[in-house]
C-alpha beads as a LAMMPS data file, in Angstrom:
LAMMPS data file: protein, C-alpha beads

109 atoms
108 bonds

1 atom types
1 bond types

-500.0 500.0 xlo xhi
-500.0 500.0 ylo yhi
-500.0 500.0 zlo zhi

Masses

1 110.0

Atoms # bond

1 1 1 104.760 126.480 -217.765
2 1 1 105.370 124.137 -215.302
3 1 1 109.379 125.152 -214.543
4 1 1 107.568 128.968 -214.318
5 1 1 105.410 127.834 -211.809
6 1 1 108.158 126.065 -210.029
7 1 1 110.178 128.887 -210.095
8 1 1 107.402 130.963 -208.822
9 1 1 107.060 128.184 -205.775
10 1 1 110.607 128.386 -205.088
11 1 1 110.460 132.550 -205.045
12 1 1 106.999 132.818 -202.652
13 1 1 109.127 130.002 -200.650
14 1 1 112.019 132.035 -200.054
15 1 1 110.559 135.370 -199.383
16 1 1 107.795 133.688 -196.662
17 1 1 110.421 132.355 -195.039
18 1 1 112.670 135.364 -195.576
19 1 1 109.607 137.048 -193.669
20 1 1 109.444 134.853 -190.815
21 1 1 112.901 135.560 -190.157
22 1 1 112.174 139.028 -190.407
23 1 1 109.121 138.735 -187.844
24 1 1 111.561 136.480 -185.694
25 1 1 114.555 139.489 -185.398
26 1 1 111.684 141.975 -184.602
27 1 1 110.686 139.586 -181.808
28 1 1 114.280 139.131 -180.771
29 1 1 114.198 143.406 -180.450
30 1 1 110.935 143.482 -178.743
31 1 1 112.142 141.315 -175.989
32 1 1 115.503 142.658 -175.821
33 1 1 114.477 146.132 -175.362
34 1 1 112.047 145.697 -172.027
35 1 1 114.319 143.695 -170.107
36 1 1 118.223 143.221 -169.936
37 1 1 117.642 139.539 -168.301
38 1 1 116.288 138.679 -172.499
39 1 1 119.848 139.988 -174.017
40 1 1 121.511 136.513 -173.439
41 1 1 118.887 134.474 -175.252
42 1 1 117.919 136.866 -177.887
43 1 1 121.392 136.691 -178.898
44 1 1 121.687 132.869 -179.323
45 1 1 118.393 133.036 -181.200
46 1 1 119.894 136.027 -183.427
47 1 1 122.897 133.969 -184.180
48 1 1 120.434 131.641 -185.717
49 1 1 118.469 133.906 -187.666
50 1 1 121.853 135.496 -189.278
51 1 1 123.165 131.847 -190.164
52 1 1 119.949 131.285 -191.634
53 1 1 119.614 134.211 -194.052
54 1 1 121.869 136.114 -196.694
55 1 1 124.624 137.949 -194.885
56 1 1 123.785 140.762 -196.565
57 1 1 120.207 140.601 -195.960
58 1 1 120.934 140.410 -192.033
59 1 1 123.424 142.937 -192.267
60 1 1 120.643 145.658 -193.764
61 1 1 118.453 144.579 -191.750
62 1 1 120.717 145.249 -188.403
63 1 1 121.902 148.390 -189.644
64 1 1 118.101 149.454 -190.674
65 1 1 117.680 148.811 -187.031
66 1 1 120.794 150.632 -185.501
67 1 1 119.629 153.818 -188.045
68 1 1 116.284 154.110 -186.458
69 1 1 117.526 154.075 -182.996
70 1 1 119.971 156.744 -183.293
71 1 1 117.318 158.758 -184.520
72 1 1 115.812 158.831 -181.131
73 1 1 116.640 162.071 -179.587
74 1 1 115.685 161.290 -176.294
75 1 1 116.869 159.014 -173.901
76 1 1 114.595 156.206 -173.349
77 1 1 115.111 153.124 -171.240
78 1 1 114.175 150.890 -174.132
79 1 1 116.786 152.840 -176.416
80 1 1 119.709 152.333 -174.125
81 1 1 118.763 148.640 -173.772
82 1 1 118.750 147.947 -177.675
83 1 1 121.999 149.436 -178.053
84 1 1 123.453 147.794 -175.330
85 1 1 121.779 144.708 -177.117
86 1 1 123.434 145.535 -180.356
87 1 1 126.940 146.246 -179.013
88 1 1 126.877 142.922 -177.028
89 1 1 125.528 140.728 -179.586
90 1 1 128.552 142.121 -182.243
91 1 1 130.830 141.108 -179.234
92 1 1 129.024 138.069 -178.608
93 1 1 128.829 136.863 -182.304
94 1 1 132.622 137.389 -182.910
95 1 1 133.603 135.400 -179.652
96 1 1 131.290 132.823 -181.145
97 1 1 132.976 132.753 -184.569
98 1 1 136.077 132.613 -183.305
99 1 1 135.357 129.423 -180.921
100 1 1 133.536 128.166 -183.955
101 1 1 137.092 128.687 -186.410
102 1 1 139.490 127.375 -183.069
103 1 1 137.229 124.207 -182.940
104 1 1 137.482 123.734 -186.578
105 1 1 141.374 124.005 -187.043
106 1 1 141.697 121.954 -183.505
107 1 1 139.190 119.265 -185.802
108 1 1 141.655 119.566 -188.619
109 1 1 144.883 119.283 -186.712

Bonds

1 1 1 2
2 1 2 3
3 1 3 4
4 1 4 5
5 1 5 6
6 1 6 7
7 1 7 8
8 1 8 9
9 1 9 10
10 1 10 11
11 1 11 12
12 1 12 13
13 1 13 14
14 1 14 15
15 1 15 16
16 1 16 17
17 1 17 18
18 1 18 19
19 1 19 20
20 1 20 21
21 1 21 22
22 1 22 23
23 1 23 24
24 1 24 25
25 1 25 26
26 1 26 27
27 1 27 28
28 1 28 29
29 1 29 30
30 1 30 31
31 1 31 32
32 1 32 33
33 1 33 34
34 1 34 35
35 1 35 36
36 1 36 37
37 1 37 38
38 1 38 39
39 1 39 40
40 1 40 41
41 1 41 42
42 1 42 43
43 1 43 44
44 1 44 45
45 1 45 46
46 1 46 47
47 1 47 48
48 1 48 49
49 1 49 50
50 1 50 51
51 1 51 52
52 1 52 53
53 1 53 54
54 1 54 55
55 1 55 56
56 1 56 57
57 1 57 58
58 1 58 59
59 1 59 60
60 1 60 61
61 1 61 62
62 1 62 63
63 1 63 64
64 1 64 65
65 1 65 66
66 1 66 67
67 1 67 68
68 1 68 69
69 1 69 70
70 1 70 71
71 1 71 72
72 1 72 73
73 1 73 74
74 1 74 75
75 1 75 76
76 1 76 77
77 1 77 78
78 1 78 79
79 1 79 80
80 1 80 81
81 1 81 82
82 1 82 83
83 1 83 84
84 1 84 85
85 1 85 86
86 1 86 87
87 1 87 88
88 1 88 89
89 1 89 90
90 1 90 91
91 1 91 92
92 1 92 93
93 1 93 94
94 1 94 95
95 1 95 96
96 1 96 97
97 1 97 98
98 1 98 99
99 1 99 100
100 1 100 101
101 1 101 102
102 1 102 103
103 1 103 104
104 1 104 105
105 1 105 106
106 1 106 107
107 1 107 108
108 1 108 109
């Protein structure tokens, strides 16, 4: 019983936190989309949130994102600014992977 329970523990753990990180990229959209001048830090504190979940959890929940957007027929000021948001934060991200993979092999070297 008392493994079950931990296991249980371990599982309501996981998916509160999974849903804070959840609340926190919804945030990160909310402020992106009212003001370009938010892009810049909502993308440092979106790095975070996709180092701190599954890939693949972060990558359906991006793409969940990108879907609704597009089906948007209009367009809005807020719509333009998200997807400027999402094309600079996949350009943004990869720059930052690559420093992160030069600094490594420089560290190695």
């Amino acid at each position: 019983k008392k493994e079950k329970k931990t296991k249980l523990s371990t599982s309501n753990t996981k998916k509160k936190n999974l849903m804070a990180t959840l609340t926190a990229f919804q945030k990160c959209l909310d402020d992106s989309q009212h003001s370009y001048a938010a892009h810049r830090r909502s993308m440092n504190k979106l790095l975070k949130i996709r180092s701190s979940i599954d890939e693949d959890e972060f990558i359906e929940q991006y793409c969940s994102e990108i879907d609704r957007l597009l089906l948007v027929q209009k367009r809005e000021a807020a719509v333009e600014r998200l997807i400027s948001f999402f094309t600079e934060f996949l350009v943004f991200g990869t720059e930052k992977e690559k420093q992160q993979k030069s600094k490594e092999n420089n560290e190695n070297n």
